[in-house]
C-alpha positions in Angstrom: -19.9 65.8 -44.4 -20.2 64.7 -47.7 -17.2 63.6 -48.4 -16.9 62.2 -45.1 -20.2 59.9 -45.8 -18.6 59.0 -49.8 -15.6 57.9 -48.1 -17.1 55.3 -45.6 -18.7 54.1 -47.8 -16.1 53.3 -50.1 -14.4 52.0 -47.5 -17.1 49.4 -46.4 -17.6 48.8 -50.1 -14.3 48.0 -50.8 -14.3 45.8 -47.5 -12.3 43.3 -49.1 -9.9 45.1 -50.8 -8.6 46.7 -47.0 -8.6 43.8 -45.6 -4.8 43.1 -46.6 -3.7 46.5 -46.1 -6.1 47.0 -42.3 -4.6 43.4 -41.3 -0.8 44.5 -42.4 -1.0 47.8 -40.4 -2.7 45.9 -37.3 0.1 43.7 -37.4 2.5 46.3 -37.3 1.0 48.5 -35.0 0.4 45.8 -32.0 3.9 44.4 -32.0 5.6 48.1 -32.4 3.4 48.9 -29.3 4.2 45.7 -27.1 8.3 45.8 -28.0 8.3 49.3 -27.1 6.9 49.1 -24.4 9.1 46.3 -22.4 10.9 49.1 -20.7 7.8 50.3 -18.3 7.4 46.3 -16.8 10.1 47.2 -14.5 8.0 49.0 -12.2 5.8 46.1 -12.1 8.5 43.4 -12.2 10.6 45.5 -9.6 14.0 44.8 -11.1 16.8 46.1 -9.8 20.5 46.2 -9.9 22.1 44.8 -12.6 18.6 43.1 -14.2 17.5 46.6 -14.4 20.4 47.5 -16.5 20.0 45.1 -18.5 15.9 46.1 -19.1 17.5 49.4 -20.2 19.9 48.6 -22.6 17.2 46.0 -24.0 14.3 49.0 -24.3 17.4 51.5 -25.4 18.4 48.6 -28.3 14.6 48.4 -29.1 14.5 51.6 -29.5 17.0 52.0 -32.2 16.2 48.5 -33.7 12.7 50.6 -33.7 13.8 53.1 -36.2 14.6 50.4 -39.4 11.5 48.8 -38.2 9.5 52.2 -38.5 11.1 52.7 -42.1 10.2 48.8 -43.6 6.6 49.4 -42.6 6.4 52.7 -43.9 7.5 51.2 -47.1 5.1 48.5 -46.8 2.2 51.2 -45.6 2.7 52.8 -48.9 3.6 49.9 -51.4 0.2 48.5 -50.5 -2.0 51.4 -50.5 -0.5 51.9 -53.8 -2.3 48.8 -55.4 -5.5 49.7 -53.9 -5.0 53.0 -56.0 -4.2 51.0 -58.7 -7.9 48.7 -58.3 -9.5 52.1 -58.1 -8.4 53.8 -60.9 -11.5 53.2 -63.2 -13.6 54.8 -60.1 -11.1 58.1 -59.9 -11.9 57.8 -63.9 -15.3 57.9 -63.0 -15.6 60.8 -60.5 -13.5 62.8 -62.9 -15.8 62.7 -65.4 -18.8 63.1 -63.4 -17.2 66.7 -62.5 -15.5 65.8 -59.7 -12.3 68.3 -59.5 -8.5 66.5 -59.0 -8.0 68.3 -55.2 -11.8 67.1 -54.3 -10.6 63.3 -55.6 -7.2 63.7 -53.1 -9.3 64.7 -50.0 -11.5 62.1 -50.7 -8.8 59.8 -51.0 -6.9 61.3 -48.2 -10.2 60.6 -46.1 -10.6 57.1 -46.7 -7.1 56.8 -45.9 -7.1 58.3 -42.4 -10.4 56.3 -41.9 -8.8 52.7 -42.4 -6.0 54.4 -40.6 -7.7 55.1 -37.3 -9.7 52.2 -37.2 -6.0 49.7 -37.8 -4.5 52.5 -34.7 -6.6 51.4 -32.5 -7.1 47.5 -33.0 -3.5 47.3 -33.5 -3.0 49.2 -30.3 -5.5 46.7 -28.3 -4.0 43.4 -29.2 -0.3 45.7 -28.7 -1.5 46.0 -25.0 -2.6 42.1 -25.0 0.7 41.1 -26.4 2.3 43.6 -23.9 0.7 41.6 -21.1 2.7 38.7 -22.7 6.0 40.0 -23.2 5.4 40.7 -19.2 5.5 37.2 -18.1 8.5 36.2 -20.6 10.2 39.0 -19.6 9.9 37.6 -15.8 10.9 34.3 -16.7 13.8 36.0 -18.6 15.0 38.2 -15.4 13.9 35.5 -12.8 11.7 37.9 -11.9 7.7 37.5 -10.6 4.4 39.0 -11.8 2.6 40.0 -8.5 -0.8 38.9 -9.0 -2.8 40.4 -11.9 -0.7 42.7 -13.1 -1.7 45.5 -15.9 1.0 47.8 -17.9 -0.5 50.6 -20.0 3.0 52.1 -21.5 2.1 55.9 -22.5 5.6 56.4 -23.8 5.0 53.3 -26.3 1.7 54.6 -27.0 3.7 57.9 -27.7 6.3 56.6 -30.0 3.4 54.2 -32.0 1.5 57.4 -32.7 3.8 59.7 -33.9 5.4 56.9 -36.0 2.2 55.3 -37.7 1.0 59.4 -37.7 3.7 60.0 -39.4 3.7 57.1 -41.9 -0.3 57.8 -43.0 1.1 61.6 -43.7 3.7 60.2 -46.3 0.5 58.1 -47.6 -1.1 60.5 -47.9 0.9 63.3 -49.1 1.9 60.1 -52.1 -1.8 59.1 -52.9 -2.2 62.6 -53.4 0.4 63.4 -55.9 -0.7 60.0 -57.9 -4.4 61.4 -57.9 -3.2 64.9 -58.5 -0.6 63.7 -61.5 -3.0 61.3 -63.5 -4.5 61.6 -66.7 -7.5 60.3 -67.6 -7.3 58.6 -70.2 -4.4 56.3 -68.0 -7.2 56.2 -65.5 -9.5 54.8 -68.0 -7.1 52.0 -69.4 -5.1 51.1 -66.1 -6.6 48.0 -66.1 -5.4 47.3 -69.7 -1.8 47.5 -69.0 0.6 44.9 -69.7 3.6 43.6 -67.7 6.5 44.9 -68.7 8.5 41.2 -70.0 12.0 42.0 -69.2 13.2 37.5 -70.7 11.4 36.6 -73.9 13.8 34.1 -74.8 12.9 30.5 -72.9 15.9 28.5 -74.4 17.9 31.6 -72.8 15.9 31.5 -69.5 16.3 27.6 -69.4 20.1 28.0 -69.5 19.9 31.0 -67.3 18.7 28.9 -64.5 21.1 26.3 -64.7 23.9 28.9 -64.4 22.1 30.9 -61.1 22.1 27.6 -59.6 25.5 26.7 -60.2 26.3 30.2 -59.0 24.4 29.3 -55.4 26.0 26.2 -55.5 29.6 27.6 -55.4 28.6 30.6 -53.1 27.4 27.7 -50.4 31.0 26.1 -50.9 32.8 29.3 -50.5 30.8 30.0 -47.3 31.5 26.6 -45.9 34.9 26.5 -46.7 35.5 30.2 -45.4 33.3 30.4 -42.5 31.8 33.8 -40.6 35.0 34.1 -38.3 37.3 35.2 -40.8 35.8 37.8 -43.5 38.4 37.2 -46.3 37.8 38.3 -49.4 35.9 34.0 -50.1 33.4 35.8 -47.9 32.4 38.4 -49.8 32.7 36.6 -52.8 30.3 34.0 -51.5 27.8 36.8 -50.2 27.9 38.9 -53.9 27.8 35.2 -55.5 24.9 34.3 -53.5 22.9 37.7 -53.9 23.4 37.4 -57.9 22.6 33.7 -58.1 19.6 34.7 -56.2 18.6 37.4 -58.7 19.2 35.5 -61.7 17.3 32.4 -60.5 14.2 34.4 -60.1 15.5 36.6 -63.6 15.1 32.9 -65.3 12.8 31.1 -63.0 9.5 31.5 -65.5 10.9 30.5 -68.8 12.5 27.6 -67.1 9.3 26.5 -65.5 7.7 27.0 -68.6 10.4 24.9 -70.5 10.0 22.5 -68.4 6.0 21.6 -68.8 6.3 22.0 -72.3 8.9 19.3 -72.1 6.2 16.9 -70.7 3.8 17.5 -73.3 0.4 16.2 -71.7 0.6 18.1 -69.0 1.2 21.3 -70.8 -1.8 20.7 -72.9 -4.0 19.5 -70.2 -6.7 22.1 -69.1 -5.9 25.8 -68.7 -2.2 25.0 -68.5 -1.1 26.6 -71.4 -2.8 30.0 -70.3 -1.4 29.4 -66.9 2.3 29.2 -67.5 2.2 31.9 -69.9 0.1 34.1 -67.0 2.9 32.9 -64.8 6.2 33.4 -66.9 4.9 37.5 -67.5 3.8 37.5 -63.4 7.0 36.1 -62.5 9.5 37.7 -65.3 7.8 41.3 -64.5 8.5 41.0 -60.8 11.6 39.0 -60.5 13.6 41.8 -58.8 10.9 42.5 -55.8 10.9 38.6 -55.4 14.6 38.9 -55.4 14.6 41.0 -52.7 11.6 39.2 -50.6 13.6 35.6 -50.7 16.9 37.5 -49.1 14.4 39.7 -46.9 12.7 36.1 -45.7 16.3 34.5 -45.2 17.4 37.1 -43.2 13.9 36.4 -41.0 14.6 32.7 -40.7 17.9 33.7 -39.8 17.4 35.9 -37.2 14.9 34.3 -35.4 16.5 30.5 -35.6 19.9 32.0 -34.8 18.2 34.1 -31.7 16.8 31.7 -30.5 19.2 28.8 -30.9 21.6 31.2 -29.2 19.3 31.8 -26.5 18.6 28.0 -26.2 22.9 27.9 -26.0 23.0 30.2 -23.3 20.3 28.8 -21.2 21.6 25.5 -21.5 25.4 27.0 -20.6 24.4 28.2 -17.6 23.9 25.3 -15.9 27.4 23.3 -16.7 28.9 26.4 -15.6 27.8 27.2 -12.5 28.7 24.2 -10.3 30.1 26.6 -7.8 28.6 29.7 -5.8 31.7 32.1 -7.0 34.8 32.1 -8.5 37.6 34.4 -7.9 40.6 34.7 -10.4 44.0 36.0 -10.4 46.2 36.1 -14.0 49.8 36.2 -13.0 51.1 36.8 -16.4 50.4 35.6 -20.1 50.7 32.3 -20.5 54.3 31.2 -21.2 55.4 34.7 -19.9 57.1 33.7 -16.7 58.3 35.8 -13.7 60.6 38.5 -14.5 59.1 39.3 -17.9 57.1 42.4 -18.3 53.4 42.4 -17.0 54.0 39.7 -14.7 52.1 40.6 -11.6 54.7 37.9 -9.8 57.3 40.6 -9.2 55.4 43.5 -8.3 54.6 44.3 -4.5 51.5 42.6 -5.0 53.3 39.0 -6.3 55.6 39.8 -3.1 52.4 39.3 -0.8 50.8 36.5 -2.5 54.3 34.7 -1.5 54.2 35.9 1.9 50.7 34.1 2.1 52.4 30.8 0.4 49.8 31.5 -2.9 47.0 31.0 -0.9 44.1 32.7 -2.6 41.7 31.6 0.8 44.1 32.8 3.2 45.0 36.1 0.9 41.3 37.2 0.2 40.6 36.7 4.0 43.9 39.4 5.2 42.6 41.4 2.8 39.3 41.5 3.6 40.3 42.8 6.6 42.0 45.6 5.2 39.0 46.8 3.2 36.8 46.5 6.0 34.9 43.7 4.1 32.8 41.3 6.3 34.6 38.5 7.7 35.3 35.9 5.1 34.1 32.7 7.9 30.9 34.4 7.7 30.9 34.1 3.8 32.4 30.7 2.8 31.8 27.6 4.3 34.2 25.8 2.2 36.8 26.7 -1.0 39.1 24.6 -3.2 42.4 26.3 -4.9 43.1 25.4 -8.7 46.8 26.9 -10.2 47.5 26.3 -13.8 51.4 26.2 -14.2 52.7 26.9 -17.6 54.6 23.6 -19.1 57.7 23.9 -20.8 58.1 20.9 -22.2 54.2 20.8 -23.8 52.4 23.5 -26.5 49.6 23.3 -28.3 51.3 22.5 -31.0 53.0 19.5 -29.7 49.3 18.0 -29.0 48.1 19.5 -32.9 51.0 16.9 -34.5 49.5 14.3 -32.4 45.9 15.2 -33.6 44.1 13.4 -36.6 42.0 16.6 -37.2 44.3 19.6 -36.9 43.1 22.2 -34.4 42.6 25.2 -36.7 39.8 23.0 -39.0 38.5 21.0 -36.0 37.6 24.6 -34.3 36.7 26.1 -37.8 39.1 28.4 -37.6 37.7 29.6 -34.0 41.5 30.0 -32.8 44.1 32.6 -32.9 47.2 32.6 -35.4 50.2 31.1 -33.5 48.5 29.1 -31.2 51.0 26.5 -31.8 53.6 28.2 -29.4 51.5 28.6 -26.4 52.4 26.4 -23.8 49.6 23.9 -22.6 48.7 24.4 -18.6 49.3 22.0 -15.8 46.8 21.1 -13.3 47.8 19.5 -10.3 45.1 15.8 -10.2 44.6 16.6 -6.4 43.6 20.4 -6.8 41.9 18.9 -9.9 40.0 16.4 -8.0 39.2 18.8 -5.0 37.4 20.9 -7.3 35.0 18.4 -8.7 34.2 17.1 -5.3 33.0 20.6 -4.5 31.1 20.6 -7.4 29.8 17.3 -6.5 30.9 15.2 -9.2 33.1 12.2 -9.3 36.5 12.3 -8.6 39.2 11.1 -11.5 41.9 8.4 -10.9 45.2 8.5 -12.4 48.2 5.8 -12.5 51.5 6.9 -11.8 52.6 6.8 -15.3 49.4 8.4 -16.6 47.9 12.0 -17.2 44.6 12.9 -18.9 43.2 16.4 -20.8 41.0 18.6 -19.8 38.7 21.4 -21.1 35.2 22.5 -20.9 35.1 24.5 -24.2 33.1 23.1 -27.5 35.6 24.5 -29.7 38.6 22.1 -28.7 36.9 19.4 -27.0 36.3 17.1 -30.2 40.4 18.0 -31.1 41.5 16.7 -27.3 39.4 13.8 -27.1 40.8 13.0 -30.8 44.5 13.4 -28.9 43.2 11.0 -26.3 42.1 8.2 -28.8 45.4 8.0 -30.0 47.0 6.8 -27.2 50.0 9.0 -27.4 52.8 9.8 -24.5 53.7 12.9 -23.3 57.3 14.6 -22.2 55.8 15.9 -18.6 59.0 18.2 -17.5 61.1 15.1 -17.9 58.4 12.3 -17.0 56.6 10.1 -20.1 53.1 9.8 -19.0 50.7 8.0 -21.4 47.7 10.3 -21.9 44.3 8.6 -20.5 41.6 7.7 -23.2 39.4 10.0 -21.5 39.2 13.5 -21.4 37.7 15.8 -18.1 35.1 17.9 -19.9 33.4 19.6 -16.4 33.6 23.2 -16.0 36.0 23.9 -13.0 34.9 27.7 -12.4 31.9 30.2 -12.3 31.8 31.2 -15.6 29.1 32.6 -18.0 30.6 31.3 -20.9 33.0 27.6 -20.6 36.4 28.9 -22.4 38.8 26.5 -21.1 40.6 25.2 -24.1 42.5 22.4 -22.6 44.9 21.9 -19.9 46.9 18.6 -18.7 45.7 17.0 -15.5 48.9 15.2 -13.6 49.7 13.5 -10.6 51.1 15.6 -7.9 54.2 13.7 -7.9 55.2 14.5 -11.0 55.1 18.4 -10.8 58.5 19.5 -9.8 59.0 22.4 -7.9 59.8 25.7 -10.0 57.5 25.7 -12.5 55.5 29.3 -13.3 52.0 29.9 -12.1 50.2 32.0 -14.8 46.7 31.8 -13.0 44.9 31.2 -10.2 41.5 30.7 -9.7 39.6 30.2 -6.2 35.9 27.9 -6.4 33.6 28.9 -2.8 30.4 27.3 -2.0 28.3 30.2 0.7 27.6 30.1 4.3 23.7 28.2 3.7 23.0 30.4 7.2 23.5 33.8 6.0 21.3 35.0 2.8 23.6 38.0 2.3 26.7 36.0 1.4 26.8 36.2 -2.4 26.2 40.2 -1.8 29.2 40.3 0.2 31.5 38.2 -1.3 31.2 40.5 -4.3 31.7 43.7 -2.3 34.7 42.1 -0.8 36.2 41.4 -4.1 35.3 44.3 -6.1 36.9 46.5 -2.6 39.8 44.3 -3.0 40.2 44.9 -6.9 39.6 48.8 -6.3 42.4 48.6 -3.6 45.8 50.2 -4.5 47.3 48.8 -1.0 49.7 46.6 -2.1 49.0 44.5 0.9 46.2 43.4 -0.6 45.4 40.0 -2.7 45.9 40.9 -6.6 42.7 39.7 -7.6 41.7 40.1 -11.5 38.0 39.3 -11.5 35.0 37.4 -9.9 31.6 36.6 -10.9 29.0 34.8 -8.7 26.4 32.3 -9.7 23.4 34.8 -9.0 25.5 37.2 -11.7 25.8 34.6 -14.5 22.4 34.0 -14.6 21.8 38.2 -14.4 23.9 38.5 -17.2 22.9 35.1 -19.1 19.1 35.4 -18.9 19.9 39.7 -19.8 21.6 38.4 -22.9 18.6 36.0 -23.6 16.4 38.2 -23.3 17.9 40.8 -25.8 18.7 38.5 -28.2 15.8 36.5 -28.5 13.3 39.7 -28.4 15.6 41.7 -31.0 15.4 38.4 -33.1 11.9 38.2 -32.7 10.7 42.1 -33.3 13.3 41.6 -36.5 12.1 38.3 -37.9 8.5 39.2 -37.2 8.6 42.6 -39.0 10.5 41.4 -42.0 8.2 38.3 -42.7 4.6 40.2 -42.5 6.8 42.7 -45.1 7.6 39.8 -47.7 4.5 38.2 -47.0 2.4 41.6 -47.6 4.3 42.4 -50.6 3.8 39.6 -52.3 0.1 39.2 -51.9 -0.3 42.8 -53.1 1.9 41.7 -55.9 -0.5 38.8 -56.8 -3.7 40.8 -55.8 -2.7 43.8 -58.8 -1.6 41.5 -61.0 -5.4 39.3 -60.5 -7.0 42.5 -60.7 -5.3 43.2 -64.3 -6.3 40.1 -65.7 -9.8 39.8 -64.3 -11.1 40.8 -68.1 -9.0 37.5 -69.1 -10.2 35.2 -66.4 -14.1 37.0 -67.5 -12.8 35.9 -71.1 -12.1 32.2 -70.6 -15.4 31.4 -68.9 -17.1 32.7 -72.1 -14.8 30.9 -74.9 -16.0 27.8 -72.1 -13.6 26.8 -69.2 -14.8 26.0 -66.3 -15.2 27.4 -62.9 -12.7 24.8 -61.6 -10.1 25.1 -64.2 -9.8 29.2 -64.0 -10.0 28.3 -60.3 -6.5 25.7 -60.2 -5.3 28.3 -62.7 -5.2 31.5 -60.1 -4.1 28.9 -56.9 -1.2 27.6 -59.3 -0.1 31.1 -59.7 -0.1 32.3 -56.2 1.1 29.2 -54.8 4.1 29.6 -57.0 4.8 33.2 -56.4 4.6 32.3 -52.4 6.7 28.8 -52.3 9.8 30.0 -54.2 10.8 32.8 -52.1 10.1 30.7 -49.3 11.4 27.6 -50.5 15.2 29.0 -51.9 14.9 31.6 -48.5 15.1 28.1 -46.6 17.9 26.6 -48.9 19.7 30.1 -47.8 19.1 29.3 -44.3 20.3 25.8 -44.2 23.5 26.3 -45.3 23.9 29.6 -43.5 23.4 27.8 -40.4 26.0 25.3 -40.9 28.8 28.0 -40.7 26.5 29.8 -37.7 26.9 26.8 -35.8 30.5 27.7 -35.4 30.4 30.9 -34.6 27.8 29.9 -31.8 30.1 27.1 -30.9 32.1 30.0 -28.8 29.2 30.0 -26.2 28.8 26.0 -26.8 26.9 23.7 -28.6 24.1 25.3 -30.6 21.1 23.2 -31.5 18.4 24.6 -33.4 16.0 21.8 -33.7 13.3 23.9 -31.1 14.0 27.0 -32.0 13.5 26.3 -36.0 10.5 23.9 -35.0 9.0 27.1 -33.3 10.0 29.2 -36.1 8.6 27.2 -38.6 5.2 27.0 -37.1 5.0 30.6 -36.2 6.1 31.3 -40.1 4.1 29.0 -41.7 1.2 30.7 -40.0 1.7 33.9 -41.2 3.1 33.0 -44.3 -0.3 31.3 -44.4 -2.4 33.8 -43.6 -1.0 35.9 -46.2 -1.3 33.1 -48.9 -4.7 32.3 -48.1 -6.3 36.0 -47.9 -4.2 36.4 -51.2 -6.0 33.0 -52.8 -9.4 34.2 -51.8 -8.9 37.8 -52.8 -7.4 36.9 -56.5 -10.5 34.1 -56.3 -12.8 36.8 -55.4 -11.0 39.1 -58.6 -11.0 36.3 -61.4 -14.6 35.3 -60.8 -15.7 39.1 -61.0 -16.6 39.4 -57.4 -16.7 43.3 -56.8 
């Protein structure tokens, strides 16, 4: 009872020094709880099917994504209740010598430990159900699901998985505080507070040149990555990622000398005031620490990263989905690989299967319907109202390459690389203008008109879009099986097909009349709009087709896939979802972690040089200068990291960009206008409690 009573009060005592390490373990606690628990909505949200899949894999990815989170704030648990260890050393000092024995001191740290412990459990897991409730409702939105009424979600398995981790994580705190207590000497207890940083540069002229070095080195590692790319990991890549990780180290390895170089070069300012005291405060702080900071400035890209990317993707996606779904289905059939032919091996034309498509004149309509039949599928007038063919026909007169001679920009650097080796030989598809035309009067839009002597490109992906519309601006003619047609100034960028991603690279648009007879289908793809009257249709429509695939009659239609409207948006919004949660619960975890480090950092080293501070008010500085000098300090420690993390970031994102560019055009002006505010905040948070803490230290607050 004692030591229970000694401990409390320690620990309402030493009110402000917990605050840092109760608010970092809150944090932690409340969004562990609320990610894990995303899996036990669906009995309130009522998914099913696929969307329920898709809630699994997304609670099964958590899950693991849970385990590295577990270990960075067990790190963190323990980094910062080493510093309050470190503030209290003189007290352990004290109870020592007042007779206090070393395994007494341990349970009495042990104690105060599991009190701030239980009292962070179960705030953090209060606002975790809160924030739970709000995951809910974006997880609705995500799945196009609804929240029936007031709806509450207590997750026990969440609750489960919290406990044993932060359980767990408190033991390891404890079992380490103990072996510090237990290993200390006295006299180091006595004189903690006397110890210096350990300066690993003395030499400024060396630190000044240093710096100009690292950021030559992060110069170069930015033009390496944007002359490389993600898409190819050649050995410029990895060069660029080691180049950028050591540029990174020695800028914060140099970063005090050079500051400190610097002021002294303008020699008012390094006179003025405490200025003097401060850079010198500042080039030990910084030069003591540069490795941690190191590591917090890559940990805080990777953050930005995660989050702007995630969401920008998610943004991509969202955006995708409605450009490609004009159409309530699509059906496809590949005949062979493009260029392939009939007769060549994997061509579906000459296999019993190719030998019924003929019979029904290639008509996917007709086909689907016979076959429909023969599975027992419902009858197809009672699905589709109406349906419009498209057949690409391989060209043998037209490659990609022919168009990439015509091209300003060639192909491989206008699609950053974004295309496969020996592109140049495949043959670019024909599409007939009326089947062409028929398709985007389904899809409501406008249809195109062509001259005689005229044919126009086509394509719906952002990777070769800007290369065909650069081939159209030329004004170039084309050899079209025999027939020059001048290729129209404009290019047909609407997606033809259900799809979840637009993938269409290109493909030649011609009159009807100058198509000869002969030429190869490699696919087929059929666009159908539902029966309004019956609500099951889309159901249907995808049980006949996935009968039809499963069928080994070989009167059936050889049918290679379909995908409905309702399914793109399952799958779409699924993918949203996961990335933009995983991205979040990533992000959000690593930036309390640099944030919390780096006050601790600033906290221990205000608490060393409190006798300082206590020093320069008596030898006759005021309360305002020791004041700018501790906000200088901090606010330089904070906006480095952040500021070169950022510098990371933007160039990072120029080479994301085309990766992203695969699923279409990524713009991350939201998503990093959302992400900066939600940063900033915490950031803040951090930067302020760590102001007013190594305030509170300097001016001999207790």
């Amino acid at each position: 009872m004692m030591f229970c009573k000694l401990a409390w009060g320690n620990v309402r005592r030493s009110a402000r020094d917990f605050a840092l390490y109760f608010l970092t373990i809150v944090f932690g606690v409340s969004v562990f709880y609320a990610f894990n628990s995303i899996t036990d909505q669906q009995a309130v949200l009522a998914l099913e099917g696929q969307s329920s899949g898709l809630l699994d894999l997304l609670g099964m990815l958590i899950g693991g994504v849970s385990v590295f989170v577990a270990v960075i704030l067990a790190f963190l648990v323990v980094y910062a209740d080493r510093f309050l260890i470190r503030r209290r050393k003189r007290e352990f000092a004290v109870y020592l010598t007042l007779g206090m024995q070393r395994g007494q001191l341990a349970r009495l740290v042990a104690l105060e430990t599991g009190m701030i412990g239980a009292v962070s459990l179960a705030v953090g897991i209060a606002l975790g159900v809160g924030l739970s409730q709000l995951l809910m409702h974006v997880t609705a939105s995500f799945f196009g699901a609804e929240v029936p009424g007031f709806a509450f979600v207590f997750s026990t398995g969440a609750l489960a998985k919290t406990l044993v981790c932060f359980l767990a994580i408190f033991a390891v705190t404890i079992v380490s505080n103990s072996g510090v207590v237990m290993r200390a000497r006295l006299i180091d207890l006595l004189s903690a507070s006397k110890a210096s940083d350990d300066m690993k540069l003395r030499s400024i002229p060396l630190s000044f040149a240093l710096f100009a070095v690292a950021c030559a080195v992060i110069g170069f590692s930015y033009h390496l990555l944007l002359e490389t790319g993600l898409m190819s990991l050649s050995p410029q890549f990895y060069a660029a990622t080691v180049l950028v990780c050591a540029g990174t180290l020695l800028f914060f390895y140099s970063l005090s000398g050079f500051l400190l170089r610097a002021v002294q070069a303008c020699r008012p300012l390094y006179l003025r005031g405490l200025a003097m005291f401060t850079l010198r405060q500042l080039n030990a702080r910084v030069n003591s620490t540069f490795l941690s900071m190191s590591v917090i400035c890559m940990t805080l890209f990777l953050a930005i990263t995660s989050v702007c990317g995630g969401i920008g993707i998610c943004n991509t996606l969202t955006q995708n989905i409605e450009t490609s779904t004009n159409y309530d289905a699509t059906a496809s059939t590949y005949w062979a690989t493009a260029g392939a032919g009939a007769g060549e091996e994997g061509s579906l034309l000459d296999t019993p299967w190719g030998a019924y498509a003929r019979e029904m004149d290639f008509d996917m309509a007709r086909g689907l319907a016979e076959s429909g039949v023969q599975v027992g599928a419902a009858p197809w007038e009672d699905m589709v109202e109406r349906s419009v063919q498209v057949d690409y026909l391989d060209s043998t007169t037209i490659t990609y390459g022919t168009l990439d001679a015509l091209a300003d920009t060639p192909l491989m650097e206008a699609a950053s690389g974004m295309v496969s080796p020996g592109f140049e030989a495949m043959p670019l598809p024909y599409v007939s203008l009326s089947q062409y035309n028929a398709a985007l009067e389904l899809a409501g839009a406008e249809p195109v008109s062509l001259a005689d002597d005229e044919c126009m490109l086509a394509g719906d992906s952002d990777i070769t879009l800007s290369w065909l519309r650069d081939v159209a601006d030329a004004g170039v003619t084309l050899d079209v099986e025999g027939t020059e047609l001048k290729v129209a100034g404009t290019v047909g960028d609407a997606c033809i097909e259900t799809s979840s991603i637009p993938l269409q690279s290109g493909a030649l648009v011609v009159p009807d009349a100058a198509l000869p007879a002969g030429l190869t289908l490699y696919r087929s793809i059929l666009d159908v709009d539902f029966v309004d009257a019956n609500p099951d249709a889309g159901e249907q429509f995808s049980e006949l087709c996935a009968a039809v695939q499963d069928s080994v009659d070989e009167r059936t239609w050889p049918l290679s896939s379909s995908l409905s409207r309702e399914e793109v948006w399952e799958q779409n919004m699924g993918l949203t979802a996961i990335v933009g949660y995983l991205a979040v619960y990533i992000g959000f975890i690593l930036v309390v972690a640099s944030a919390a480090i780096l006050a601790i950092q600033q906290l221990s080293s205000a608490s060393d040089n409190a006798s300082r501070y206590a020093l320069l008010s008596k030898l006759g500085a005021s309360r305002q200068q020791v004041t700018t000098s501790v906000l200088v300090q901090v606010a330089v420690c904070f906006a480095f990291p952040l500021a070169l993390a950022l510098a990371h970031t933007a160039c990072a994102f120029q080479v994301v960009a085309d990766v992203v560019q695969a699923f279409g055009h990524l713009d991350i002006t939201a998503a990093a206008g959302m992400t900066a505010a939600a940063f900033l905040a915490l950031y803040g948070l951090y930067f302020a409690l760590t102001c007013v803490g190594s305030l509170a230290l300097a001016r001999g607050a207790k």
